[in-house]
C-alpha positions as CSV (number, residue, x, y, z in Angstrom):
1,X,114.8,114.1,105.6
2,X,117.7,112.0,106.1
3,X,119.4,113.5,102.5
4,X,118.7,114.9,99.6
5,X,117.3,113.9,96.7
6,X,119.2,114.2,94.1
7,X,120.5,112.0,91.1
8,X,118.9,109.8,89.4
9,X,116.0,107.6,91.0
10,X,114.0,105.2,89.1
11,X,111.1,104.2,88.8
12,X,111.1,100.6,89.3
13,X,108.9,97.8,87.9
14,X,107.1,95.7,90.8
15,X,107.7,92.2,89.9
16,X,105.7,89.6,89.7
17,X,106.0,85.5,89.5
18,X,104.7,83.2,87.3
19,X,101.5,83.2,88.8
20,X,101.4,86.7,88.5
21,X,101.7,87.2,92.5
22,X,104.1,89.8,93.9
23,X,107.9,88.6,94.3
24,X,110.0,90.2,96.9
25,X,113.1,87.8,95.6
26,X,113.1,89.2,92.5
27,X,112.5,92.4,93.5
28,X,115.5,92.6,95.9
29,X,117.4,91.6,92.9
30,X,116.3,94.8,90.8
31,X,117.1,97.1,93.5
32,X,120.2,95.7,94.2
33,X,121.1,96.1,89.9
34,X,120.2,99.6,90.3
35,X,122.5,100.4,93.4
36,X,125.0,99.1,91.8
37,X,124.6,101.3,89.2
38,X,124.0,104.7,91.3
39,X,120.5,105.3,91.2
40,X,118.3,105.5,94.2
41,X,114.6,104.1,94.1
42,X,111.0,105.4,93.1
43,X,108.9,102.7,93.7
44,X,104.9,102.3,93.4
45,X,104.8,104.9,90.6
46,X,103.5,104.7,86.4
47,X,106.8,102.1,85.5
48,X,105.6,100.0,89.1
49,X,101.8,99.7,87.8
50,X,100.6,101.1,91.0
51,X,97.4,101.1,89.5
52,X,97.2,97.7,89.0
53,X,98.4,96.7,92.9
54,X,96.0,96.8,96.4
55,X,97.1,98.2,98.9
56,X,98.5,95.4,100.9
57,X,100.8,95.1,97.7
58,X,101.9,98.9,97.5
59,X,102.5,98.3,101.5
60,X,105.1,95.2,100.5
61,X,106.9,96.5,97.6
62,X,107.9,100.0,99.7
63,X,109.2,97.7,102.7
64,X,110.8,95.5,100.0
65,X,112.7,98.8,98.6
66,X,113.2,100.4,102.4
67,X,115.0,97.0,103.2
68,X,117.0,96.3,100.1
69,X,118.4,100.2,99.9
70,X,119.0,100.3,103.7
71,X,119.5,104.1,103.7
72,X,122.2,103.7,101.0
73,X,119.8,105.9,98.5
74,X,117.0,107.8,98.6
75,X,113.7,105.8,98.6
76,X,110.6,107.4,97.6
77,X,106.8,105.8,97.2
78,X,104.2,106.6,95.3
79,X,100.5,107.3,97.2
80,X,98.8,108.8,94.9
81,X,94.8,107.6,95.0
82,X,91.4,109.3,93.6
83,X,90.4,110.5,97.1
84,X,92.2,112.4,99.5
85,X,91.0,110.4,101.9
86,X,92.5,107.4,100.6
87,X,96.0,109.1,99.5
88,X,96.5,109.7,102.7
89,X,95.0,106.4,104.4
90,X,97.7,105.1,102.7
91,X,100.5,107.7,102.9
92,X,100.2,107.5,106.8
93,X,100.9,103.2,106.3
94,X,103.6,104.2,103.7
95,X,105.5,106.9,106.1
96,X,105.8,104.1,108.9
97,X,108.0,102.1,106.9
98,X,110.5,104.8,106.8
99,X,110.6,106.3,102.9
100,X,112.7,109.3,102.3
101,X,109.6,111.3,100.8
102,X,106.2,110.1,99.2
103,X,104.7,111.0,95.8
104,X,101.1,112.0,95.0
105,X,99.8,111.9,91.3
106,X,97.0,114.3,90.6
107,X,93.8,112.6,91.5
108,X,92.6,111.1,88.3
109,X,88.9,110.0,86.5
110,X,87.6,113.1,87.8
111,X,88.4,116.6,86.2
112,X,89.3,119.4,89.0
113,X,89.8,122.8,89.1
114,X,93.2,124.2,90.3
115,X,91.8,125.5,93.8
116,X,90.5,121.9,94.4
117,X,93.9,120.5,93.6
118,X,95.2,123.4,95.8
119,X,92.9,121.8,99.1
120,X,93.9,117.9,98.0
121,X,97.8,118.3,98.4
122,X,97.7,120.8,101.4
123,X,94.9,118.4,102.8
124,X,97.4,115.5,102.2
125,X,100.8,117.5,103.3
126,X,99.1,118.6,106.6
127,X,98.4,115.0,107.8
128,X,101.8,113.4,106.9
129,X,104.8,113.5,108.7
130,X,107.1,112.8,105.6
131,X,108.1,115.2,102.9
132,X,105.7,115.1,99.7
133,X,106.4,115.8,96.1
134,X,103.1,116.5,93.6
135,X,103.4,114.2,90.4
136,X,102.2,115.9,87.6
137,X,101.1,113.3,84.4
138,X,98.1,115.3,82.8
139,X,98.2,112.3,80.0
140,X,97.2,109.8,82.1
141,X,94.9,111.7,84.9
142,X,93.4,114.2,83.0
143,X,93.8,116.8,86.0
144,X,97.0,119.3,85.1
145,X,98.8,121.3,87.6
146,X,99.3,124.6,86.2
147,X,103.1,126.3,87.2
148,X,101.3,129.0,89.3
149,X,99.1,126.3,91.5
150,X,102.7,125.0,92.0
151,X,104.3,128.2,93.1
152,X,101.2,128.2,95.9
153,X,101.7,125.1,97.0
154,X,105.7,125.0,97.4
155,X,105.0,127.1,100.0
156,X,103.9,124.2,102.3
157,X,106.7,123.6,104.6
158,X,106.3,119.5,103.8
159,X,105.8,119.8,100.1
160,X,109.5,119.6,98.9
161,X,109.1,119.3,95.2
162,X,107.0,118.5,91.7
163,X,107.9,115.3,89.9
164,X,107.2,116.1,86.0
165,X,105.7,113.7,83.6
166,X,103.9,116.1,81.5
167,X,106.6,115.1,78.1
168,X,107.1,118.5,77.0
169,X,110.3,121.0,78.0
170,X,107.6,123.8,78.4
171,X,106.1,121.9,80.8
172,X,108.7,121.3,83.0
173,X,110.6,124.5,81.8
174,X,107.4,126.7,83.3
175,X,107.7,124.5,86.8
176,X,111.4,125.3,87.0
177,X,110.4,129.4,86.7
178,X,107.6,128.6,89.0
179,X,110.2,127.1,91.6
180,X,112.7,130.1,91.4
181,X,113.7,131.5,95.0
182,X,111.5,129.1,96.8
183,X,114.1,127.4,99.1
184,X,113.5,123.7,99.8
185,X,111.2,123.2,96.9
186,X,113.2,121.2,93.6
187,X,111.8,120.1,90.1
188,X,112.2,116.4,89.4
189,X,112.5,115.6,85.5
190,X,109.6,112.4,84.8
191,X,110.4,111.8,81.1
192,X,113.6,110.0,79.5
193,X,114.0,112.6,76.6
194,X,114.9,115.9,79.1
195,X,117.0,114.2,81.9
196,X,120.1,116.5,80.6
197,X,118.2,119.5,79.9
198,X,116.5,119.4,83.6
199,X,119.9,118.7,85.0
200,X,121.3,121.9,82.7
201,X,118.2,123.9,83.6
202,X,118.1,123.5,87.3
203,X,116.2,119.6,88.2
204,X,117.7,118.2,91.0
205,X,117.7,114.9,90.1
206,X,115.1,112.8,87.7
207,X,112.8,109.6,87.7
208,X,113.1,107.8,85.3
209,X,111.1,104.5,84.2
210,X,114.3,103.7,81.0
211,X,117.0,103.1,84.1
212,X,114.5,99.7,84.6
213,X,116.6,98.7,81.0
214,X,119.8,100.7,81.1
215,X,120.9,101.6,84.6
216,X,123.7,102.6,84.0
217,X,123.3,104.7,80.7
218,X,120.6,107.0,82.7
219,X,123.0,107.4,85.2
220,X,126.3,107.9,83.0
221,X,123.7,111.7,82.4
222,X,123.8,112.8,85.9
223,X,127.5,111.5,86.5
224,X,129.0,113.3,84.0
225,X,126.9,116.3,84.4
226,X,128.0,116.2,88.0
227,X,131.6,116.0,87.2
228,X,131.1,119.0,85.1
229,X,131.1,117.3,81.3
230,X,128.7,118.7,79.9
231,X,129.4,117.6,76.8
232,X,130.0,114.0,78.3
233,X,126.3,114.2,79.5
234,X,124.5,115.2,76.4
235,X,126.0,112.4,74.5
236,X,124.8,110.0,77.3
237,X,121.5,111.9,76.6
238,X,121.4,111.4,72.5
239,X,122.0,107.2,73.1
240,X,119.1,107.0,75.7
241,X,116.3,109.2,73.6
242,X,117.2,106.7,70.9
243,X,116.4,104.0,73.4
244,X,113.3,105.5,74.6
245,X,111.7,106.7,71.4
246,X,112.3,103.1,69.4
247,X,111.1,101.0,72.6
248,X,108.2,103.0,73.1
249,X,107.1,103.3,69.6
250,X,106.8,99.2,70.5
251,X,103.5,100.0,73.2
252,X,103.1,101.8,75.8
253,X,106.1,102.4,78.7
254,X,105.2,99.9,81.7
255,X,104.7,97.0,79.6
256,X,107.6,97.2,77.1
257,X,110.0,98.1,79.8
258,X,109.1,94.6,81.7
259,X,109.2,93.1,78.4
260,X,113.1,94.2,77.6
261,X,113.6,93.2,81.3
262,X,112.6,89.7,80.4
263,X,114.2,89.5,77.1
264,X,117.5,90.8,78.7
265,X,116.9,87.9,80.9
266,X,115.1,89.1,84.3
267,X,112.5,87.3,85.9
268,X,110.3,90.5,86.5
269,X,107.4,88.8,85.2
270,X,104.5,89.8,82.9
271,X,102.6,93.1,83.2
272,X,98.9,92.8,84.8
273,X,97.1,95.1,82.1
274,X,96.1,93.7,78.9
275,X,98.8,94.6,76.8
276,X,100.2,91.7,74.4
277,X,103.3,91.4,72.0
278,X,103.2,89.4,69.3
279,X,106.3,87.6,68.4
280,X,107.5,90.4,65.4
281,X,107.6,93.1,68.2
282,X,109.3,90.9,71.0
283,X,112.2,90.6,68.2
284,X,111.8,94.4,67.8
285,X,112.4,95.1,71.4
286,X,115.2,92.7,71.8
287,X,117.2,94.4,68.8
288,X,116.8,98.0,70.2
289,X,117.9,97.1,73.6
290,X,120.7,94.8,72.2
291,X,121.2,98.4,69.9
292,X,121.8,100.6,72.8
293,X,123.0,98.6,76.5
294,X,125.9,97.4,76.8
């Protein structure tokens, strides 16, 4: 791996024009924002409604993001599918376009047991030639991975790390103790509310959907935490939980973050799920991220 991951990366919305088609223009243009600001990229993931894009699409938005950063960040992709077979169908395309690492959700629909999880991601990590974090977001797939699956497979010489989007500071507190004294094997931080915390507790960097909005009040976390304010860091923290709990009390993450995007003026585009806002909650979102961005 060309450098490591560390920071803040987020997890960027895949935009779309008016005709709801995939738009590499505009996406170039979010990339660029979130340089600016420090962060590296995570693209194809929850916030880039990978489950909502073909494949050809997953393929353009990753060479978008590899050609925009031009090895100035880390860029990692998203490959999770519901088959192994496909995950890594697609993981072997993604690898070619020269990502720093790839990221595989839990296979979702179906419940597993922990074993079966064990044989998916070693399956997966033995045929690609790129580093692989597991992506843990029991809400949404219905499969948890529990801290001691983890511990088994960190020892895989190409899985580098668990990205953690469980919501809860057990959660990712157990995968941290999980991870102790395993070498070349780092916790990533998924949700908005614990990026200090993880940083404080041992994450080496997090991914975070919120950065989308306010790229450079995610960031101000790790910055001052890196410069050693501590202090400095949980006061970035307290300004972005307010963010994230009053936007997301609005509907659910993907679709209010592109809505800010488009209030704050950015021609992301619409969501492709069916999620609507009526005219009292577009208000509501403009105020809170009017509230909290500069």
């Amino acid at each position: 791996m060309s450098q490591e991951i560390k920071g803040v990366l987020t997890a960027i919305v895949t935009t779309f024009d008016k005709q709801g088609d995939y738009s590499e223009r505009a996406m170039r243009t979010q990339i660029r924002r979130q340089l600016a600001a420090g962060n590296g990229i995570f693209c194809g993931g929850t916030n880039g409604e990978f489950f909502v894009l073909n494949e050809r699409e997953k393929l353009a938005v990753t060479q978008t993001c590899v050609d925009e950063v031009a090895g100035k960040a880390p860029v990692v992709a998203h490959i999770g599918e519901i088959s192994t077979r496909e995950t890594l169908r697609l993981g072997k395309q993604i690898a070619k376009l020269g990502v720093d690492a790839v990221s595989v959700i839990t296979p979702y629909f179906v419940p597993l047991k922990q074993e079966e999880l064990i044989w998916h991601y070693q399956t997966i990590a033995d045929g690609l030639d790129v580093p692989l974090f597991l992506y843990n977001i029991p809400a949404r797939t219905g499969n948890t991975l529990q801290p001691e699956t983890v511990r088994t497979l960190a020892s895989h010489p190409n899985i580098i790390g668990i990205k953690d989007s469980a919501g809860s500071y057990e959660s990712l507190g157990g995968f941290l103790k999980a991870a102790e004294g395993i070498s070349n094997f780092n916790v990533l931080n998924g949700p908005d509310s614990l990026i200090h915390q993880g940083f404080v507790d041992g994450c080496s960097a997090c991914i975070s959907g919120l950065a989308n909005v306010a790229p450079n009040e995610i960031n101000a976390i790790w910055a001052k935490f890196s410069d050693g304010d501590v202090t400095g860091s949980r006061l970035a923290q307290e300004n972005v939980t307010g963010l994230r709990t009053e936007l997301y009390s609005v509907g659910f993450s993907p679709a209010t973050v592109k809505k800010a995007l488009v209030l704050m003026g950015h021609d992301v585009g619409e969501s492709r799920y069916a999620v609507q806002f009526s005219e009292h909650e577009e208000q509501q979102i403009r105020q809170i991220v009017n509230q909290y961005t500069q």
